[in-house]
C-alpha positions, -999 to +999 in steps of 0.1 A: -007+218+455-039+235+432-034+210+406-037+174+421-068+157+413-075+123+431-085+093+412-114+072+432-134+040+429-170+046+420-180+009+429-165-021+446-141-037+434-138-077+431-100-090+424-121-126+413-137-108+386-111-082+377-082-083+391-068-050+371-074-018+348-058-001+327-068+034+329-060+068+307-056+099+324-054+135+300-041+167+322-050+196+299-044+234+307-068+261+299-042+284+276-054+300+242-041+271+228-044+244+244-022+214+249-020+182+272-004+153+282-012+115+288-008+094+322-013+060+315-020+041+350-021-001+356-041-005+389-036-038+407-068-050+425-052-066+455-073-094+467-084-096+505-099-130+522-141-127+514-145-163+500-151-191+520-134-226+514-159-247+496-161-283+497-155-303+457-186-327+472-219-310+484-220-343+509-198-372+521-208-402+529-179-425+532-182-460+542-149-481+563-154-516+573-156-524+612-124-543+611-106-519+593-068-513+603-057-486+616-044-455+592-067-469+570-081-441+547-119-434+552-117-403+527-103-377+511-117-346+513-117-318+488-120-280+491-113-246+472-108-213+475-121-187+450-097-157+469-066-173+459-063-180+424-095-200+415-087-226+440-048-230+442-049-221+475-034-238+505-065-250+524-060-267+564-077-293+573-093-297+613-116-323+624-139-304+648-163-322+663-182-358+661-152-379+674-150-376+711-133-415+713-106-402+689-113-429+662-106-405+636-079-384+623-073-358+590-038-350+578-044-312+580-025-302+546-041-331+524-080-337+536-071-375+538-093-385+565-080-420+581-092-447+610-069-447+638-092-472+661 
């Protein structure tokens, strides 16, 4: 078709800093007189996964006494995520390494960290 005309992004595009525009397109023909017509388009930035989970606490440094019971909470750990709505987002929790006697363990949907001697 000669008259299609593609719209294009001229930059990137961040769904945290904008996550849509309202744009105004005018189709005009080239008669003696000229007339035209109005497109008005809402454009949905979809967001994609580019931010890592942050922690709430640069550092940790819980403390539990030596005869604490077990399930006893050491911690509870905080995070966000700044690619799903400014940190509503469902974070899991995995304790990876550091705990080869299996002392430890995290409730994976909460960050509660816990003593399981």
């Amino acid at each position: 078709m000669r008259n299609c005309r593609n719209l294009r992004t001229r930059a990137v595009l961040d769904c945290e800093t904008k996550s849509y525009y309202w744009l105004t397109v005018v189709a005009q023909d080239r008669g003696a007189v000229s007339l035209s017509s109005r497109l008005d388009l809402f454009v949905r930035v979809d967001d994609v996964n580019d931010n890592v989970p942050l922690s709430v606490e640069p550092a940790y440094q819980p403390a539990v006494p030596e005869n604490a019971a077990p399930g006893t909470t050491v911690v509870q750990l905080r995070a966000f995520d700044l690619d799903h709505g400014g940190g509503d987002a469902e974070l899991a929790f995995q304790l990876t390494a550091g705990d080869s006697q299996g002392h430890f363990a995290i409730d994976a949907r909460t960050g509660q960290g816990g003593s399981i001697l």
